[in-house]
NUBAFI-149238 format. One record per residue: x, y, z of N, C-alpha, C in turn; residue number from 0; residue in three letters. Coordinates in steps of 0.001 Angstrom, whole numbers, padded with zeros to 6 digits. Layout:
NUBAFI-149238
{n_xx = X; n_yy = Y; n_zz = Z; ca_xx = X; ca_yy = Y; ca_zz = Z; c_xx = X; c_yy = Y; c_zz = Z; domi = NUM; gulum = ALA}
...
//
This chain:
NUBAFI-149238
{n_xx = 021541; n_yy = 000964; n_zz = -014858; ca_xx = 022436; ca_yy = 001600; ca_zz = -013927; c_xx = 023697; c_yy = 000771; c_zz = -013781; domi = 0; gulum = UNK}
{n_xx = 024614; n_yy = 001445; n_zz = -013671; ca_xx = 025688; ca_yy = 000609; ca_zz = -013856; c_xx = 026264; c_yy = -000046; c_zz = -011918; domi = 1; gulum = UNK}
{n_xx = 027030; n_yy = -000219; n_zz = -011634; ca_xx = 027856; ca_yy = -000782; ca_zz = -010272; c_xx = 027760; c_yy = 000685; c_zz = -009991; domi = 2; gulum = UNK}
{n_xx = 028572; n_yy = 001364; n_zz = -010205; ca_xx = 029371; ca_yy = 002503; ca_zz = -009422; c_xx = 028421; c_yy = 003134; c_zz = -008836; domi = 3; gulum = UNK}
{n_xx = 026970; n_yy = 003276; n_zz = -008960; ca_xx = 025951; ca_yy = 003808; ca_zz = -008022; c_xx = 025826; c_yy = 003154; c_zz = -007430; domi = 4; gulum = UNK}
{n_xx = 025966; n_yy = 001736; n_zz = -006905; ca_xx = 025710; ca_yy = 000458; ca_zz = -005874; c_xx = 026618; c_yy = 000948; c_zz = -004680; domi = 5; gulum = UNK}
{n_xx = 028059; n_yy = 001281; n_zz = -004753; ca_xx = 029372; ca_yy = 001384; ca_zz = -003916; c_xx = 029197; c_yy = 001731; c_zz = -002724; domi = 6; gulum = UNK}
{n_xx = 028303; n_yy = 002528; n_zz = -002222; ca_xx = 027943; ca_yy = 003176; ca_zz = -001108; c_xx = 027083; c_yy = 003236; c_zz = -000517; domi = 7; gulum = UNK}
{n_xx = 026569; n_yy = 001723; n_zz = -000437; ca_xx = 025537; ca_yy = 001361; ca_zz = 000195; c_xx = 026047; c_yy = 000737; c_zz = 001891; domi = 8; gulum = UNK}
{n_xx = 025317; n_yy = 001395; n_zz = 002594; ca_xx = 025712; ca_yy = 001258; ca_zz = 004037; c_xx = 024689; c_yy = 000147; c_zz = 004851; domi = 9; gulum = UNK}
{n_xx = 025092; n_yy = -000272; n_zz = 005873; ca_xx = 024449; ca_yy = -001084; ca_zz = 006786; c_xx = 022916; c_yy = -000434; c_zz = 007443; domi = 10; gulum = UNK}
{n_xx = 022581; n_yy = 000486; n_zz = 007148; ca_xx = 021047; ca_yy = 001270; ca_zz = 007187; c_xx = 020417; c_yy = 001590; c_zz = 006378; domi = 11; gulum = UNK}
{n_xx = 020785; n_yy = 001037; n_zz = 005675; ca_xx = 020084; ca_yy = 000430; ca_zz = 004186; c_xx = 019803; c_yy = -000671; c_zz = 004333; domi = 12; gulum = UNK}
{n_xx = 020406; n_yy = -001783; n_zz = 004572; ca_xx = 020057; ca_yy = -003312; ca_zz = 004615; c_xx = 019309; c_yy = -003337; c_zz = 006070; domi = 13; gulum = UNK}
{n_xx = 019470; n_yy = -002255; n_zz = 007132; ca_xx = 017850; ca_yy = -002478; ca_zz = 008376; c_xx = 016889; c_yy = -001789; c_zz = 007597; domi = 14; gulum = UNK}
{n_xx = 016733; n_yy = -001225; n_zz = 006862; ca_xx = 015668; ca_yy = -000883; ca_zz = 006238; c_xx = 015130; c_yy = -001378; c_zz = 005806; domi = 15; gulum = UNK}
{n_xx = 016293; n_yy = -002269; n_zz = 004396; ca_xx = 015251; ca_yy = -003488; ca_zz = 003496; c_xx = 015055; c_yy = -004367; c_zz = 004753; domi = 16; gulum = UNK}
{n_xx = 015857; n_yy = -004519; n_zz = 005570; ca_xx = 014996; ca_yy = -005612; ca_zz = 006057; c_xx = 013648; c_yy = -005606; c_zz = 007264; domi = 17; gulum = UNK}
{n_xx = 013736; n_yy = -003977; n_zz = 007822; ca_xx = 012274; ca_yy = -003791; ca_zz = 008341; c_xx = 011286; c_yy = -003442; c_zz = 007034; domi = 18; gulum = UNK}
{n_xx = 011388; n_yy = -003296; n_zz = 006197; ca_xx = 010509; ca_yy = -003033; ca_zz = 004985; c_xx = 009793; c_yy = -005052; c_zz = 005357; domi = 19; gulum = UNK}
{n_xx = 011006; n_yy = -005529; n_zz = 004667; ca_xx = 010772; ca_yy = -007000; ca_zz = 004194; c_xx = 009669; c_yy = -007644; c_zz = 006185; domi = 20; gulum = UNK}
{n_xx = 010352; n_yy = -007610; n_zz = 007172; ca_xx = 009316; ca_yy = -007934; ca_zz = 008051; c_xx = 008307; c_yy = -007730; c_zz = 008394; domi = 21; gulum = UNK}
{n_xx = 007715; n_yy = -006457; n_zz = 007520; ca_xx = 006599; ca_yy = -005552; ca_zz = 007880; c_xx = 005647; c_yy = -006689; c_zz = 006812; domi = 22; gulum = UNK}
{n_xx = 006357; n_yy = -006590; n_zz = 005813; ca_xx = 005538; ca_yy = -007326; ca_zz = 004563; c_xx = 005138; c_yy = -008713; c_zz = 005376; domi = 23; gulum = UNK}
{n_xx = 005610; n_yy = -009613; n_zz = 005338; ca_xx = 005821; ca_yy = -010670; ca_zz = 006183; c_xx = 004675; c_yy = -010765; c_zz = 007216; domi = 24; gulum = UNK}
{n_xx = 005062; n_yy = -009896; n_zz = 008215; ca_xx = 003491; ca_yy = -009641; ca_zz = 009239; c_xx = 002167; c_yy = -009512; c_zz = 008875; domi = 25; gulum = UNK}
{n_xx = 002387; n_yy = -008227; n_zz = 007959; ca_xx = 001147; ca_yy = -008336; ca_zz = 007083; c_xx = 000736; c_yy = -009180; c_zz = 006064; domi = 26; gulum = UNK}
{n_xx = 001937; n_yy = -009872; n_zz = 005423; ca_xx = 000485; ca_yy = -011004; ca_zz = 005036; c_xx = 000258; c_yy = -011934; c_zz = 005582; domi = 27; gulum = UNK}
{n_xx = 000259; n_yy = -012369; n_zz = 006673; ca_xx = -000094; ca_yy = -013429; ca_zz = 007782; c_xx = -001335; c_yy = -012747; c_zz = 007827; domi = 28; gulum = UNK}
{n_xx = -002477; n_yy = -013848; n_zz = 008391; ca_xx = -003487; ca_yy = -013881; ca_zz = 008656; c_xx = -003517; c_yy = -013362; c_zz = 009695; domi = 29; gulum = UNK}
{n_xx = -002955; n_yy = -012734; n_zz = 010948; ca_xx = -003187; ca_yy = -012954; ca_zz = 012378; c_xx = -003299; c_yy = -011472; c_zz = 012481; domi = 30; gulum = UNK}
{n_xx = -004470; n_yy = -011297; n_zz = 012568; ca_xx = -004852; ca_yy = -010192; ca_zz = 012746; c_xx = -004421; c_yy = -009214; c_zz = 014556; domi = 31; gulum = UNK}
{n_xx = -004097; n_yy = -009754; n_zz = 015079; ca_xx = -003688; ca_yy = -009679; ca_zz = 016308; c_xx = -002061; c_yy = -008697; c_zz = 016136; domi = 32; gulum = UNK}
{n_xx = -001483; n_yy = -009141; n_zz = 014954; ca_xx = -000077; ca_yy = -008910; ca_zz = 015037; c_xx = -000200; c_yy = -007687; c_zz = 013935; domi = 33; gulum = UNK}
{n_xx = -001082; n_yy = -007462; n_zz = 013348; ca_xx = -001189; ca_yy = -006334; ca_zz = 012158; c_xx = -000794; c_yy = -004911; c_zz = 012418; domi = 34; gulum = UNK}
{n_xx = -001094; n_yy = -004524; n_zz = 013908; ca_xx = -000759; ca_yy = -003389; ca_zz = 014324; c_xx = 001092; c_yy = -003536; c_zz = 014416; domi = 35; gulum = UNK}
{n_xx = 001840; n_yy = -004317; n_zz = 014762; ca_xx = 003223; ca_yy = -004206; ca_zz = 014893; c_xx = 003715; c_yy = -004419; c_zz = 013391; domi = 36; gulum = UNK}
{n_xx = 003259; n_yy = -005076; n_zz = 012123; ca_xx = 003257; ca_yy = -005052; ca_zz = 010884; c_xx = 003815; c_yy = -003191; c_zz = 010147; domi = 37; gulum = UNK}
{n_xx = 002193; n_yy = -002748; n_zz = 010308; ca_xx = 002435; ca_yy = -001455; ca_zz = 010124; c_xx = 003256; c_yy = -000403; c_zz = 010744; domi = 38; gulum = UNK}
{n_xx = 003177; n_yy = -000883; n_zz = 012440; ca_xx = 004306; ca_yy = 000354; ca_zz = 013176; c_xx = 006006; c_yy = 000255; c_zz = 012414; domi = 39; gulum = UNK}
{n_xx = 006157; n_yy = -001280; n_zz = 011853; ca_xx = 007272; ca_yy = -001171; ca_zz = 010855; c_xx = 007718; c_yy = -000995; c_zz = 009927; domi = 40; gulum = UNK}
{n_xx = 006612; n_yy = -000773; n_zz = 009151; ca_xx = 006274; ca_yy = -000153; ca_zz = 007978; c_xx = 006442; c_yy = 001159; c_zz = 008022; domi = 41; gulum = UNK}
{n_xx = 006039; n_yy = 001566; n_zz = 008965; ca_xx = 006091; ca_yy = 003368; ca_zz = 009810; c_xx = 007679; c_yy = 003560; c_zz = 009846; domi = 42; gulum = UNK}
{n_xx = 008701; n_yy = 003000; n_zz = 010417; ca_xx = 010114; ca_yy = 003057; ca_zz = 010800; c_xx = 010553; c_yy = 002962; c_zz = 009067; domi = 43; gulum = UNK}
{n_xx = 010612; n_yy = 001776; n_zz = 008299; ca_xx = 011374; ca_yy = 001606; ca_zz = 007119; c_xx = 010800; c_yy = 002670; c_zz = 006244; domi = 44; gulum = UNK}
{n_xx = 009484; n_yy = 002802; n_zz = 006255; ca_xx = 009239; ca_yy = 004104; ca_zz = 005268; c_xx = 010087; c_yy = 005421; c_zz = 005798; domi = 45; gulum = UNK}
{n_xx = 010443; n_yy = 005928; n_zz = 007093; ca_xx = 011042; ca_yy = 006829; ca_zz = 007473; c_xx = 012613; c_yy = 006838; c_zz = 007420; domi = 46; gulum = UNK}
{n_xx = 013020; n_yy = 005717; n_zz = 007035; ca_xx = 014387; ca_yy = 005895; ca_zz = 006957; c_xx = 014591; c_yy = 005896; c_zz = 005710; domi = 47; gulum = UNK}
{n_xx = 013313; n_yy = 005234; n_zz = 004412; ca_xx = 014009; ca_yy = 005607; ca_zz = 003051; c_xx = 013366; c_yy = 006374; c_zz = 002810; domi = 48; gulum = UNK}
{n_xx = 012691; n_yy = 007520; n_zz = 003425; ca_xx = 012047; ca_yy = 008864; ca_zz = 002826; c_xx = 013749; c_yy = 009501; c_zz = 003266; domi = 49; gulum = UNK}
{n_xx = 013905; n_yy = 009202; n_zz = 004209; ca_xx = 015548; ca_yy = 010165; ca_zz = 004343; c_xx = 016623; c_yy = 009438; c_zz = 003296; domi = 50; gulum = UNK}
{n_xx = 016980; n_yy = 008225; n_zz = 003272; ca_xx = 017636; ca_yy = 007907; ca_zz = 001785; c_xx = 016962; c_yy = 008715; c_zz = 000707; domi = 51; gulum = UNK}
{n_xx = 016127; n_yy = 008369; n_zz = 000364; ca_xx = 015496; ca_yy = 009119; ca_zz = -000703; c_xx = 016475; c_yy = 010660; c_zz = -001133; domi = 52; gulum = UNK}
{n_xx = 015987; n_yy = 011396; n_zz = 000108; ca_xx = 016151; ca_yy = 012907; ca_zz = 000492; c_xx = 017499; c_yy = 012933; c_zz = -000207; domi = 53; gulum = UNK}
{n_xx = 018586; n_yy = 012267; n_zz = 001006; ca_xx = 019711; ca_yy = 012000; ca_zz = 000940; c_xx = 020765; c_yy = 012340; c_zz = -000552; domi = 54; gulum = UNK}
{n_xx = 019662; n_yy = 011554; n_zz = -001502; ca_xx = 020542; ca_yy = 010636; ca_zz = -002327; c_xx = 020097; c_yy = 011695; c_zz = -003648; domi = 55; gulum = UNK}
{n_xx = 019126; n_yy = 012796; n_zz = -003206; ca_xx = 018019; ca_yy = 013517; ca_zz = -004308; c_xx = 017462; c_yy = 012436; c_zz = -005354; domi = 56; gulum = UNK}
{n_xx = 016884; n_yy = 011414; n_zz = -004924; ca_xx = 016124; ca_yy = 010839; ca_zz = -005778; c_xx = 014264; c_yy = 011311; c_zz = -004969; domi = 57; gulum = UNK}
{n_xx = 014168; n_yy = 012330; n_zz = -005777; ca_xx = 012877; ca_yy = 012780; ca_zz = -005707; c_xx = 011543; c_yy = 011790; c_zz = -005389; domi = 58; gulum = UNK}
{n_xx = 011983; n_yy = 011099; n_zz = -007218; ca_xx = 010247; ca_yy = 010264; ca_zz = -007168; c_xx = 010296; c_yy = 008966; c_zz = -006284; domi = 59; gulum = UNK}
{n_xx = 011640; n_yy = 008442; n_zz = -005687; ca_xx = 011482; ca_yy = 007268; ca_zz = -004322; c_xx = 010881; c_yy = 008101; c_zz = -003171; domi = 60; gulum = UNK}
{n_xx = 011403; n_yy = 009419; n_zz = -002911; ca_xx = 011441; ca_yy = 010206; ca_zz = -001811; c_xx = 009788; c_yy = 010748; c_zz = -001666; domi = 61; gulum = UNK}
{n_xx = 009070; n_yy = 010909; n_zz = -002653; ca_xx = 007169; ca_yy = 011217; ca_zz = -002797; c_xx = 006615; c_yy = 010262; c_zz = -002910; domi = 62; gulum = UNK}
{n_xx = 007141; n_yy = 008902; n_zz = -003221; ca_xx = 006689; ca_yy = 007700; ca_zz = -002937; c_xx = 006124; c_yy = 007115; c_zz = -001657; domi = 63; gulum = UNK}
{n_xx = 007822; n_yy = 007432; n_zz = -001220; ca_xx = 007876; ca_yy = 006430; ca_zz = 000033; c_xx = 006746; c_yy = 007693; c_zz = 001326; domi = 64; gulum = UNK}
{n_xx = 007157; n_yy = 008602; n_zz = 001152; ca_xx = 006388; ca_yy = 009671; ca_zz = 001539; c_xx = 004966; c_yy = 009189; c_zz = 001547; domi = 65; gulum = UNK}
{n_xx = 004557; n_yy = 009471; n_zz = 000525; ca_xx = 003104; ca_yy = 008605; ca_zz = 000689; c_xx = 002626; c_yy = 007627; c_zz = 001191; domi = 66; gulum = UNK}
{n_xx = 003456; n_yy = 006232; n_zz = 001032; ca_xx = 003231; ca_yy = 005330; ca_zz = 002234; c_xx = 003355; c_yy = 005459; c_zz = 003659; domi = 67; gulum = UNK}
{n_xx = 004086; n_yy = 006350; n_zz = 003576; ca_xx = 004946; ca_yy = 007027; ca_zz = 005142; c_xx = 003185; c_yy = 007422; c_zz = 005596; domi = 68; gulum = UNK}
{n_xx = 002872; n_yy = 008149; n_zz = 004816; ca_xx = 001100; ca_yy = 008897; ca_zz = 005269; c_xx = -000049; c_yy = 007774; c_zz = 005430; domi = 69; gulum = UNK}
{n_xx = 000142; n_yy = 006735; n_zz = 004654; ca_xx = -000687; ca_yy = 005559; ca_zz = 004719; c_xx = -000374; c_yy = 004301; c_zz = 006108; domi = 70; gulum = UNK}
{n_xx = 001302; n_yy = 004362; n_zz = 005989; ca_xx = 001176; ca_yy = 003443; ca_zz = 007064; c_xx = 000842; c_yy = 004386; c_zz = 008322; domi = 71; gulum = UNK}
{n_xx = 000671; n_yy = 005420; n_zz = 008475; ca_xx = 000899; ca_yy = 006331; ca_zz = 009785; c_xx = -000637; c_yy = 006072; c_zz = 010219; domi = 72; gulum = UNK}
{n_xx = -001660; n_yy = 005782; n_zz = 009045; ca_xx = -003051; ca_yy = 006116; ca_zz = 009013; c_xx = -003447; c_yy = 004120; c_zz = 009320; domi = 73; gulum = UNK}
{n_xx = -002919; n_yy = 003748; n_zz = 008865; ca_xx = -003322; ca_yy = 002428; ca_zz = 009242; c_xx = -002676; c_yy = 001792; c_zz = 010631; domi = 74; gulum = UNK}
{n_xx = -001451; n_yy = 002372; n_zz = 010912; ca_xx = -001393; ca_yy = 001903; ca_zz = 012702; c_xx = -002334; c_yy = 002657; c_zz = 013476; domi = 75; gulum = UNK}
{n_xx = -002532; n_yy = 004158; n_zz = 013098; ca_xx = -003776; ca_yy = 004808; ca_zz = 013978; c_xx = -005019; c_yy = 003973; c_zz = 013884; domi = 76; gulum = UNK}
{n_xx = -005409; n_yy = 003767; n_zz = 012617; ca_xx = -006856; ca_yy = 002753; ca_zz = 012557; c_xx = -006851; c_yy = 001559; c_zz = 013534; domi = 77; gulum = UNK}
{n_xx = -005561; n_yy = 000750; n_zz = 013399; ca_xx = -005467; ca_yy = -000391; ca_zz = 014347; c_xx = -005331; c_yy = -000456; c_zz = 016147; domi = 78; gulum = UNK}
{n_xx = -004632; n_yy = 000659; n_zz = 016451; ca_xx = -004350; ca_yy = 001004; ca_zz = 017331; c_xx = -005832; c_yy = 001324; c_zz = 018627; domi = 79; gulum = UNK}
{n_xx = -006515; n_yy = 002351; n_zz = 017811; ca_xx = -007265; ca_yy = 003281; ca_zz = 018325; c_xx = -008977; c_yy = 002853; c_zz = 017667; domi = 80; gulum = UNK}
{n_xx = -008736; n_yy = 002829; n_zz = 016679; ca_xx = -010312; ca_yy = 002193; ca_zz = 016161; c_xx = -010547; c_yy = 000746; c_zz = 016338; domi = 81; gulum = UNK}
//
């Protein structure tokens, strides 16, 4: 890919990568205590690049992230409630 698809990258993109990147972070810490706020951010960054995704018509990021979107939704319920 060349630059000229890079150009228009906005500041909700970089809170994204970077609630993506803190979610990761939480979760791999041992502390099981903090795992539920791990995933609820995982929940937020998957929802803002299922809408990049959308956005941008890149399909196979957009059924990706989608899918995690369904996984993290299922693992804060597990933590939360079970």
């Amino acid at each position: 890919m060349k630059i000229r698809y890079y150009k228009n990258i906005n500041g909700a993109r970089w809170i994204g990568f970077g609630l993506a990147m803190l979610s990761v972070f939480i979760l791999s810490s041992a502390n099981i205590a903090t795992q539920w706020v791990g995933w609820s951010l995982s929940v937020v960054s998957c929802v803002m690049w299922v809408y990049f995704g959308y956005k941008d018509r890149d399909w196979a990021r957009t059924l990706m992230e989608s899918m995690y979107l369904v996984m993290s939704m299922r693992a804060t319920y597990n933590w939360l409630l079970i």
